[in-house]
C-alpha positions in Angstrom: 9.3 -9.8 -23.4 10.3 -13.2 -23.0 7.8 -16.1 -21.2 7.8 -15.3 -17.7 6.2 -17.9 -15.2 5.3 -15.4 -12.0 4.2 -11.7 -12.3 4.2 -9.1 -9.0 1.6 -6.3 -9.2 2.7 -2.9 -7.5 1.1 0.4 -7.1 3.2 3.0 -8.5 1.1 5.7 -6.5 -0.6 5.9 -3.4 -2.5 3.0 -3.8 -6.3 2.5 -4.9 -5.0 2.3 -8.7 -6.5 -0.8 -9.3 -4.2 -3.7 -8.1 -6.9 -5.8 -7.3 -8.7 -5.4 -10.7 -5.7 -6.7 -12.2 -4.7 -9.6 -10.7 -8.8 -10.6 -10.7 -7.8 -10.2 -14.6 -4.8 -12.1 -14.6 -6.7 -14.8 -12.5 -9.3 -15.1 -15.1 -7.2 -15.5 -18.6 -4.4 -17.1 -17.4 -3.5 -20.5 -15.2 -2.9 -19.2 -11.9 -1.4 -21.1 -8.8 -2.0 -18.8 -6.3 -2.1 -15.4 -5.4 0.4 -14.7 -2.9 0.3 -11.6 -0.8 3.5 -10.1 0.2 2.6 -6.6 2.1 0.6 -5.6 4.3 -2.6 -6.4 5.9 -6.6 -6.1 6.7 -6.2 -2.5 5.5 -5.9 -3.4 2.0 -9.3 -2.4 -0.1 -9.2 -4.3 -3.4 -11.8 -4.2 -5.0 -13.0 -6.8 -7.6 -16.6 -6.3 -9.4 -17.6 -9.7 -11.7 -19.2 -9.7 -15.0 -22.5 -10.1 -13.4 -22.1 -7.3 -10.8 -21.3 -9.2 -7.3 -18.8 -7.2 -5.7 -16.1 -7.7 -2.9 -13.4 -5.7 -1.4 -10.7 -7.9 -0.7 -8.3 -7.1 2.6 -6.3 -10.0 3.3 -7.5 -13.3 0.5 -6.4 -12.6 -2.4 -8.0 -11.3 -5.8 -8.1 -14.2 -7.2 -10.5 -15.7 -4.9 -13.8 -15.5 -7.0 -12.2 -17.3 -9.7 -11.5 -20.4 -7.1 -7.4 -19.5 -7.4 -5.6 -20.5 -3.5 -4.2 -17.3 -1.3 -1.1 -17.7 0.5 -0.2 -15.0 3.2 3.3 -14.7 3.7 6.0 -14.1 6.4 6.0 -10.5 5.4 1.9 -10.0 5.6 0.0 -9.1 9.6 -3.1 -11.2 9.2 -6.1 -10.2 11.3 -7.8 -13.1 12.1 -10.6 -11.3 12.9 -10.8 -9.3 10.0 -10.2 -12.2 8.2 -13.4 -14.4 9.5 -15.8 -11.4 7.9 -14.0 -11.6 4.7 -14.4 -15.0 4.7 -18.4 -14.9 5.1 -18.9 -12.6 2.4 -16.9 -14.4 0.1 -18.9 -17.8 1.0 -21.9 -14.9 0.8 -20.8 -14.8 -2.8 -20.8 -18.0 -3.9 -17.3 -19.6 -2.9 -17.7 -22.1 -0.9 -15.0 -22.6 1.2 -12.6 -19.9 1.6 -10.7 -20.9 4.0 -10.0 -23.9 2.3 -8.5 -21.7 -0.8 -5.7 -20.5 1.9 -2.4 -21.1 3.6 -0.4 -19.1 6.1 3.2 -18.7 6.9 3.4 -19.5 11.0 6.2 -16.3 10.7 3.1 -13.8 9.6 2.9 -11.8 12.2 -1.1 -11.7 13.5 -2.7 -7.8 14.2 -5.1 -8.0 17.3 -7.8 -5.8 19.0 -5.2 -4.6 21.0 -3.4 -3.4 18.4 -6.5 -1.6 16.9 -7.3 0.1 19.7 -3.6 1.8 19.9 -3.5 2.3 16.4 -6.8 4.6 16.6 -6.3 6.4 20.2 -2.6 7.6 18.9 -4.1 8.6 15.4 -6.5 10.4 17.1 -4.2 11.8 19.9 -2.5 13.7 16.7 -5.7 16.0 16.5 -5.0 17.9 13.0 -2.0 15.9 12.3 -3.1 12.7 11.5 -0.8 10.6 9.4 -4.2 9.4 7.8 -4.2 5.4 9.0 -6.5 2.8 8.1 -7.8 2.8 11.6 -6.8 -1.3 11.0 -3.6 -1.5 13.8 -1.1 -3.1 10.9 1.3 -0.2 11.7 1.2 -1.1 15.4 1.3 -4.4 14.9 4.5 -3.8 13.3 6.1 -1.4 15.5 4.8 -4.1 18.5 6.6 -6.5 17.0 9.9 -4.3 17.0 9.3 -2.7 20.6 8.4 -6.8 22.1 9.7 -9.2 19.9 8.9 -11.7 22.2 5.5 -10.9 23.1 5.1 -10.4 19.1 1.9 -13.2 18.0 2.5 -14.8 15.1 0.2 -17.0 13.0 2.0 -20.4 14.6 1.7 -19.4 18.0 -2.3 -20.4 17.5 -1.2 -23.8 17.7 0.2 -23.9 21.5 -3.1 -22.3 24.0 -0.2 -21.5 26.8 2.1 -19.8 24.0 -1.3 -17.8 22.5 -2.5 -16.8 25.9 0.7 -15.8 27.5 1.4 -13.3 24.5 -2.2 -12.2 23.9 -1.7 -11.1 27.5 1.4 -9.6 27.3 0.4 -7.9 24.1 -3.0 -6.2 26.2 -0.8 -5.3 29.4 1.9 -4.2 27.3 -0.5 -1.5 25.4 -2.9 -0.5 28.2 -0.2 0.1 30.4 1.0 2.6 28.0 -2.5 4.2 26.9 -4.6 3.2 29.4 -8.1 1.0 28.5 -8.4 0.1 25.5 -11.8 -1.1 23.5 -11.1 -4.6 23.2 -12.7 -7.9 24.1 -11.5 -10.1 27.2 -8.6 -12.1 26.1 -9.7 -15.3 26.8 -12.4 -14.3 23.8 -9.8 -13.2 21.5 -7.7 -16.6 22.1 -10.8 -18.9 21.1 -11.1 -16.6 18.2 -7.4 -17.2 17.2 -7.5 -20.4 18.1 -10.6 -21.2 15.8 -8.5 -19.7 12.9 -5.1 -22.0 14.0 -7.7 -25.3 12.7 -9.2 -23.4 10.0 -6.5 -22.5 8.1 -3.2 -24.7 6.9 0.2 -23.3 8.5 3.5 -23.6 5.9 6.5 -22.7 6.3 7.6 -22.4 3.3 5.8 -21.2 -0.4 8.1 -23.5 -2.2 5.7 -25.7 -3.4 3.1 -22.7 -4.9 5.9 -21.8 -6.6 6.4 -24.3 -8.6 3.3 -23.2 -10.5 2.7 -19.7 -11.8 1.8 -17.5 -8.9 0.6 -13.9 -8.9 2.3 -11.6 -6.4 -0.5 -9.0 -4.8 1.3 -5.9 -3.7 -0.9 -3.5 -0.5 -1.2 0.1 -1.1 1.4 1.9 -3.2 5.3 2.9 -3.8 4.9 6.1 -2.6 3.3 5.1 0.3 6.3 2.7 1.1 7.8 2.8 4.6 11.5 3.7 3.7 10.3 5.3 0.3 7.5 7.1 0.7 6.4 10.7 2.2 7.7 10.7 5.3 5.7 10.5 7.9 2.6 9.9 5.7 3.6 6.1 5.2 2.9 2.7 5.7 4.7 0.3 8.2 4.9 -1.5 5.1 7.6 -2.4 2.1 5.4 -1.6 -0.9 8.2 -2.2 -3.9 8.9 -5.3 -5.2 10.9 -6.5 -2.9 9.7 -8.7 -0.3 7.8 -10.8 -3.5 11.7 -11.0 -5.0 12.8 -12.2 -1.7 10.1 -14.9 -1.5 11.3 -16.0 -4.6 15.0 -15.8 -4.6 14.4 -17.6 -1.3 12.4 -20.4 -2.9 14.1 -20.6 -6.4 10.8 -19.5 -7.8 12.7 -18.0 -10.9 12.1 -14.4 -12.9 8.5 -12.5 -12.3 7.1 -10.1 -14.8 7.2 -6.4 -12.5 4.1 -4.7 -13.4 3.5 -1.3 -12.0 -0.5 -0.4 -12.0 -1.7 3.4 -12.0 -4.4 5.6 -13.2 -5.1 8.2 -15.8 -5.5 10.4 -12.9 -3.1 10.7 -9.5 -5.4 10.0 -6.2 -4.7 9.8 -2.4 -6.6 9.0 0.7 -5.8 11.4 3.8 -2.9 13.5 4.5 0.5 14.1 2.9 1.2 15.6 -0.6 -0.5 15.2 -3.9 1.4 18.1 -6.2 -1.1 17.4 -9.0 -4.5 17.3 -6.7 -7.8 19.2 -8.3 -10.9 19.5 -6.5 -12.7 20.2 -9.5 -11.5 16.8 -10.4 -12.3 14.8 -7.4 -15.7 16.3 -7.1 -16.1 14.9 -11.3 -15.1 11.7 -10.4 -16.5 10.4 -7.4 -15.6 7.0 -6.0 -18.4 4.4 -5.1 -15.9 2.0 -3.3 -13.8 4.8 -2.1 -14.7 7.7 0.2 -14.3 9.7 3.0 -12.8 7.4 6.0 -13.0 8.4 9.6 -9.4 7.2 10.0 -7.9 7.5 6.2 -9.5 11.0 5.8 -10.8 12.0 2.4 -10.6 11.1 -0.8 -8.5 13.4 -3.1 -7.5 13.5 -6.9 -4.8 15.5 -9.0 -3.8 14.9 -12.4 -1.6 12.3 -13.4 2.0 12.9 -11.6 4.2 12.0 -14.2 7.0 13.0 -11.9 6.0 11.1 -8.6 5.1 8.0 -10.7 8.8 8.3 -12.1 9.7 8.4 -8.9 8.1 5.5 -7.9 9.1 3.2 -11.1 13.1 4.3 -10.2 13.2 3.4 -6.5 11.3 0.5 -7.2 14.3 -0.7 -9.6 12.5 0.1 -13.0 9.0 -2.0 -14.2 9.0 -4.0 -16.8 5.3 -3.5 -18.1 2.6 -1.2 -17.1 -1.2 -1.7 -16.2 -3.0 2.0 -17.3 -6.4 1.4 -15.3 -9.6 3.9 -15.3 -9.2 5.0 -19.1 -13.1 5.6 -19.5 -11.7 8.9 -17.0 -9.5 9.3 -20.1 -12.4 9.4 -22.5 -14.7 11.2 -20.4 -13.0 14.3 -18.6 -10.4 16.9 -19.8 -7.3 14.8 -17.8 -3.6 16.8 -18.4 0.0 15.3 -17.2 1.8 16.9 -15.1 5.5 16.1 -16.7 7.3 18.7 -14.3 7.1 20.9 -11.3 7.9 24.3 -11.2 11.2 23.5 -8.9 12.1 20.6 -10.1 11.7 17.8 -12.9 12.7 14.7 -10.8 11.9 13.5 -7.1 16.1 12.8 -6.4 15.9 9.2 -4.3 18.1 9.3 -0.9 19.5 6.7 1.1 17.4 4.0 1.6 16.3 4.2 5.3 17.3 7.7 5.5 13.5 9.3 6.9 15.0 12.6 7.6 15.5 13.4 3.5 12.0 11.5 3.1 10.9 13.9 5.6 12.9 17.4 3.6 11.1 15.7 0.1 7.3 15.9 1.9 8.4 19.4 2.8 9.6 20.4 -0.7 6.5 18.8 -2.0 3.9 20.4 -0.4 5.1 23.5 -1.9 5.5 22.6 -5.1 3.4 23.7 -8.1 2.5 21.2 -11.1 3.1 22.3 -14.7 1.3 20.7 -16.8 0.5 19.1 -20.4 -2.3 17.3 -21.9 -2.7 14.0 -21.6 -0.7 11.2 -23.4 0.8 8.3 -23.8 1.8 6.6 -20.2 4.1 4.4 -21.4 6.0 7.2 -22.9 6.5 9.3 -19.8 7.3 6.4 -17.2 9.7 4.4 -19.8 8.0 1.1 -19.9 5.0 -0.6 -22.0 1.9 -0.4 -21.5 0.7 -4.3 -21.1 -3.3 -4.0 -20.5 -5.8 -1.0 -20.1 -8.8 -0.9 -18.4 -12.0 0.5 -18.8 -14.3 -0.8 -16.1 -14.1 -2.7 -13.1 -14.7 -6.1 -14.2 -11.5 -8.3 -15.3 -13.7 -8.5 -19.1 -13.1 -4.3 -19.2 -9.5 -5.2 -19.7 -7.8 -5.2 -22.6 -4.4 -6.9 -23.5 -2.0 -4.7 -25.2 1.4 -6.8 -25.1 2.5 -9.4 -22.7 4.8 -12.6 -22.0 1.9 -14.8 -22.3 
């Protein structure tokens, strides 16, 4: 692989493989710029142990953050302002000590409110037994807001003008109510001195030209086949989980080539509802999560064997990887893990149109009913076509261990 300046971390499963782990490891053995995040929002849970055992679940700054490296949130992030004032007191908590200094905001980034919270939960729990299995976090409504009432959509600039903050917080909690009726949510002239607070504590850009000028890490939210045009229809994010929205930040800023690095684990895992071919309950029972449980909103916590077939999946419509991160290989060493390399009805997930939700929604069908075949473990690499670039055996960024790499 030839010297590559940038490097975009994706999910090539549901999420929770272990994005954050990596770029905390990239961050640590490598100069870093900044971590820019280009998905996403406040429902993000990355979590990033330290050699010495201080932990932190990172939603919105980056992964980088314990190691002092700068966070920008881009155009295509919804930033919680909120959400975003907690993280920031842990991480000060933790010995950084100013985090709000470490980060930079587009003024296009979209901001979630209370507001869109409190929708996102009262529909999610409208669906009784169907639940999609939402963060409970309003990034989906945010976005769907945004597309209903572009005008009335809040972005992070609009905390610069009061009168252009107030009239759209307003028009965002009419808007809402008058389509669900109350909603939980503090008064809005609370919720603008909030947002306002954040419009001076943070630096507006409008452009990440300038980051990219150094080498930046790209910190992908959740996972491929979680992706909003990609994913299991109607079990999806409001979100663009691939690569694309980092490559359009930098074809847009002639940041140059990144190094595509798709992350998984020895073992397949899900939160909530939708498919998981390969999932065990023998094997999520062995190998409990301590940062990840059952959610009121997300629903459980669930594990299969390693989908070989939805990971290929994942690597294809993404556009291929060029190196792979193989996290949680002390699960390898410890538990009898197999591969499941094909499914009884089929060997390869087929990808449809993009945009095309009605196949997304005919592959969840056919998915739910398939039935794994499956191998013993082996080599990763081998079955999704690209290198393997670093394992990991442990949370911390010194349980990695380089394999091959541009660097």
């Amino acid at each position: 692989m030839t010297l590559l300046r940038h490097v975009i971390v994706v999910d090539l499963g549901y999420g929770d493989a272990g994005k954050g782990t990596i770029v905390d490891w990239l961050c640590a053995t490598r100069p870093v710029t900044a971590v820019i995040r280009f998905n996403g929002g406040a429902q993000a849970a990355h979590n990033v142990v330290t050699p010495d055992g201080r932990h932190h679940t990172f939603a919105q700054f980056g992964s980088g953050t314990l190691h002092g490296v700068p966070t920008h949130l881009s155009r295509f992030m919804m930033v919680d302002p909120l959400a975003l004032a907690a993280e920031a007191e842990h991480l000060a908590a933790l010995g950084v000590a100013a985090p709000f200094e470490l980060l930079t905001v587009d003024r296009q980034a979209l901001l979630t409110t209370p507001w869109h919270r409190a929708a996102n939960r009262r529909r999610e729990a409208a669906r009784g037994d169907d639940r999609h299995g939402s963060c409970g976090m309003g990034v989906g409504e945010t976005a769907a807001f945004a597309l209903a009432h572009p005008d009335l959509a809040v972005r992070a600039g609009d905390t610069e003008s009061r009168a252009t903050l107030a009239r759209k917080l307003h028009g965002i909690r009419d808007a809402l109510t008058a389509e669900l009726g109350p909603l939980d949510a503090p008064p809005v002239a609370d919720v603008a001195d909030a947002f306002r607070w954040f419009g001076t504590a943070v630096r507006f850009v409008s452009s990440s030209r300038h980051l990219l000028e150094g080498s930046c890490v790209f910190e992908g939210a959740q996972g491929v086949l979680l992706d909003e045009w990609r994913g299991w229809h109607p079990y999806t994010t409001w979100s663009t989980t691939t690569f694309d929205n980092a490559e359009t930040l930098l074809a847009e800023n002639g940041g140059g080539d990144a190094l595509r690095l798709g992350v998984v684990r020895t073992y397949t895992t899900r939160h909530g509802a939708g498919p998981l071919v390969t999932e065990d309950p023998q094997l999520t029972a062995a190998l409990p999560e301590r940062h990840n449980s059952h959610g009121p909103w997300q629903g459980a916590w669930r594990a299969g064997h390693f989908d070989a077939v939805a990971h290929r999946y994942a690597v294809e419509v993404c556009g291929g990887v060029d190196a792979l991160a193989v996290t949680h290989m002390d699960a390898a060493d410890r538990h009898d893990l197999k591969m499941c390399l094909a499914y009884e009805q089929l060997d390869r997930i087929v990808p449809g149109e993009l945009g095309d939700l009605a196949y997304q929604e005919k592959l969840t069908q056919t998915l739910a009913a398939a039935t794994p075949v499956y191998t013993g473990f082996g080599d990763v690499g081998e079955v999704l076509g690209a290198p393997v670039m670093v394992t990991s055996h442990g949370p911390a960024y010194s349980d990695k261990t380089l394999l091959s790499g541009p660097w």
